[in-house]
C-alpha positions in Angstrom: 0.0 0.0 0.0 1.2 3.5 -0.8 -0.1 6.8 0.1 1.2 10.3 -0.2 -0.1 13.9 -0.8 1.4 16.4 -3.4 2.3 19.1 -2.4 3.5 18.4 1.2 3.4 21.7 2.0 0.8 24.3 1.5 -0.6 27.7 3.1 -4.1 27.8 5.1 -6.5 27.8 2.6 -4.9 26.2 -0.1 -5.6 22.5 -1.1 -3.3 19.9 -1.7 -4.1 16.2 -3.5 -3.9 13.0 -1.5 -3.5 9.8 -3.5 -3.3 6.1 -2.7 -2.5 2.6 -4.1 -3.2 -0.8 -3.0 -2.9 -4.1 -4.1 -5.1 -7.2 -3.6 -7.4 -5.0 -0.8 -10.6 -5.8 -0.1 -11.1 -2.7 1.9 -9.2 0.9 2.8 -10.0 3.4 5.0 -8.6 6.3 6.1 -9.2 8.8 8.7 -9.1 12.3 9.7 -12.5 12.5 8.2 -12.3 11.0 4.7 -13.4 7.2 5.8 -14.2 4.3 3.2 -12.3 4.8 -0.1 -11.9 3.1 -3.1 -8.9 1.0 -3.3 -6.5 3.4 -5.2 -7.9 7.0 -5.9 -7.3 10.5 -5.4 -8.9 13.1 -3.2 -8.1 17.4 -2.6 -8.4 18.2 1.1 -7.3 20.9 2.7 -6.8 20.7 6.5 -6.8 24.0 8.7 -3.7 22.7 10.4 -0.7 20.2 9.7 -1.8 16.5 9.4 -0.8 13.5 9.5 -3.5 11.1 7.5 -3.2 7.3 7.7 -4.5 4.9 5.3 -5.6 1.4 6.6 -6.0 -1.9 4.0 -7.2 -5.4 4.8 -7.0 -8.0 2.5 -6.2 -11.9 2.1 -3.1 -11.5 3.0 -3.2 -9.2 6.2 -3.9 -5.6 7.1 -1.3 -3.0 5.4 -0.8 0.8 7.1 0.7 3.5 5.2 1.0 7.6 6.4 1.5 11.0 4.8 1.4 14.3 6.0 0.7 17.7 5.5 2.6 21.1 6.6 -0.3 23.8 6.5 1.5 27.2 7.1 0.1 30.3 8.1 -0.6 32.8 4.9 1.9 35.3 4.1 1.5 38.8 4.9 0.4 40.3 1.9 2.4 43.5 1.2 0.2 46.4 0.7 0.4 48.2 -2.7 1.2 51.9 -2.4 -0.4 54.3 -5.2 2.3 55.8 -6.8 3.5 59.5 -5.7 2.2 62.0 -7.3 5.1 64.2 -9.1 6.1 66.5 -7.7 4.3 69.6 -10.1 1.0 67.8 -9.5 1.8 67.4 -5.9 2.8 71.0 -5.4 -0.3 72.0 -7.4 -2.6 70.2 -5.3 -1.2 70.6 -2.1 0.1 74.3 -2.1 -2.7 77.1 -1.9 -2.9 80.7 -1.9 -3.5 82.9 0.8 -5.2 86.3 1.0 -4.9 89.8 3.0 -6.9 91.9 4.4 -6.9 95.6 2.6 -3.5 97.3 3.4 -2.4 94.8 5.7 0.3 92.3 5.4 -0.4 90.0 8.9 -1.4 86.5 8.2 -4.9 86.2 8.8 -7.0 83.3 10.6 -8.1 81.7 7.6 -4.6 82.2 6.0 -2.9 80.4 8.8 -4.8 77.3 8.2 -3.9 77.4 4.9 -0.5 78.0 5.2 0.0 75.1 8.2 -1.0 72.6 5.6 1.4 74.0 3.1 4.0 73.6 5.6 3.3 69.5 6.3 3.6 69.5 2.1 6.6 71.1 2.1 7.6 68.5 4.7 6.4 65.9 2.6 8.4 66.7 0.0 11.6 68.1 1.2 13.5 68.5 -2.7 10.7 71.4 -3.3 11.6 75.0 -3.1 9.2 77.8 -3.8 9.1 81.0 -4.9 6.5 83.6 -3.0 5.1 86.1 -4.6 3.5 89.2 -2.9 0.6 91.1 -4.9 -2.0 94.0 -4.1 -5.0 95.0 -5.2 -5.0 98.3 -8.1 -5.5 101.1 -5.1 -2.4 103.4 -4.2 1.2 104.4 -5.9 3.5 101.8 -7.6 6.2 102.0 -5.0 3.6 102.0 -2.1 2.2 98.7 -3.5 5.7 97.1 -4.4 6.7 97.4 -0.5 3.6 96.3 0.5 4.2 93.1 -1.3 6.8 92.5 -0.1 6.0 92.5 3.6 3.6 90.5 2.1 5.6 87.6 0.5 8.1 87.8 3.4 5.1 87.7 6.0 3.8 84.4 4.7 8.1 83.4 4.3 8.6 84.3 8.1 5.2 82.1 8.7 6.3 78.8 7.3 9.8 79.3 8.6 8.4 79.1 12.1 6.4 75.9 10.6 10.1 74.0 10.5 10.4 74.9 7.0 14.2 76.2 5.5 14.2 79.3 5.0 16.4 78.5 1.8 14.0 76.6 0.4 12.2 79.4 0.1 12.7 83.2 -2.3 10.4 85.8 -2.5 9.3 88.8 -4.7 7.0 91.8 -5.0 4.9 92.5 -8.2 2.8 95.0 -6.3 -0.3 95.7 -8.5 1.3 94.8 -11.9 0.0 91.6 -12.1 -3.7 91.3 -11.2 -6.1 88.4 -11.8 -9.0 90.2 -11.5 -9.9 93.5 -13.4 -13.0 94.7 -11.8 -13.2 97.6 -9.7 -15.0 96.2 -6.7 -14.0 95.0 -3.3 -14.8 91.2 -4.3 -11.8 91.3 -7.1 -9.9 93.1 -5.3 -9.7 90.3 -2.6 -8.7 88.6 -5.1 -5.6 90.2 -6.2 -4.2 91.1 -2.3 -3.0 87.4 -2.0 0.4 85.8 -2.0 0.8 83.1 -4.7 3.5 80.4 -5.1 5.2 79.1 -7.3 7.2 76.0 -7.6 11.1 76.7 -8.7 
């Protein structure tokens, strides 16, 4: 009598083939839950656990005992697949907002803090980004008076994320005062929108 089980080894789950032969038997068993058999066949089990199965044959000639056994290992950790990073001009483009002043002022408001704390845990993210700050004003008051007032604006926002852990030389800035506005009209809503400081990924 011959038994054995192909593969020997296998993970939790999986199922492996157990076959036997036997000549001149008038009856096999085996246990472990499969019983009665034929007196050479095939049969896919998979145990829980590791097992040892033993096949039993009676015949004319005496009783014959043969064994096999199976090593049921625990499944592998699967390794989790990570999305693939974003480049960084998308990631700087998704991450890095913005922020707006209040009418001749150049302190960071509440809003603009908020803002400007998540830009600094993107900058940590990606520490090979530097950035360029750019200080703008709306179209109300002189040239020169709107040139230094983007400035303290740009360097405002600078000093801001400095304080966040962030190097200050990863980081330049630069006054356009009102010369380059995003918004034409003359009314208090677009000219929100050009007193902002705006980056820009170098």
């Amino acid at each position: 009598m011959s038994l054995t089980v192909s593969p020997a080894a296998i993970e939790k789950g999986q199922s492996t083939t157990l076959s036997w032969n036997t000549a001149n038997a008038s009856g096999v068993t085996i246990d472990n839950g499969i019983g009665t058999v034929e007196s050479a066949g095939s049969r896919s089990i998979s145990p829980a656990s590791s097992t040892t199965y033993t096949a039993r044959a009676t015949g004319p000639g005496g009783n014959a005992v043969a064994e096999a056994r199976v090593t049921v290992t625990a499944p592998r950790a699967e390794i989790p697949t990570l999305p693939p990073a974003l480049p960084n001009d998308r990631f700087f483009a998704e991450k890095i907002k913005d922020i707006y002043f209040d009418y001749d002022q150049y302190s960071i408001r509440e809003d603009a803090r908020v803002t400007l704390m998540a830009t600094a845990r993107a900058l940590n993210e990606r520490p090979s980004i530097r950035v360029n700050i750019e200080g703008h004003c709306d179209e109300r008051g002189s040239e020169k008076y709107n040139l230094a007032l983007g400035d303290r604006r740009a360097n405002s926002v600078k000093e801001f994320l400095v304080g966040q852990g962030i190097s200050g030389n990863r980081i330049d800035t630069i006054s356009y005062g009102k010369e380059r506005n995003i918004c034409e009209d003359h009314t208090e809503g677009c000219w929100q929108q050009n007193r902002r400081a705006h980056f820009v990924m170098q």
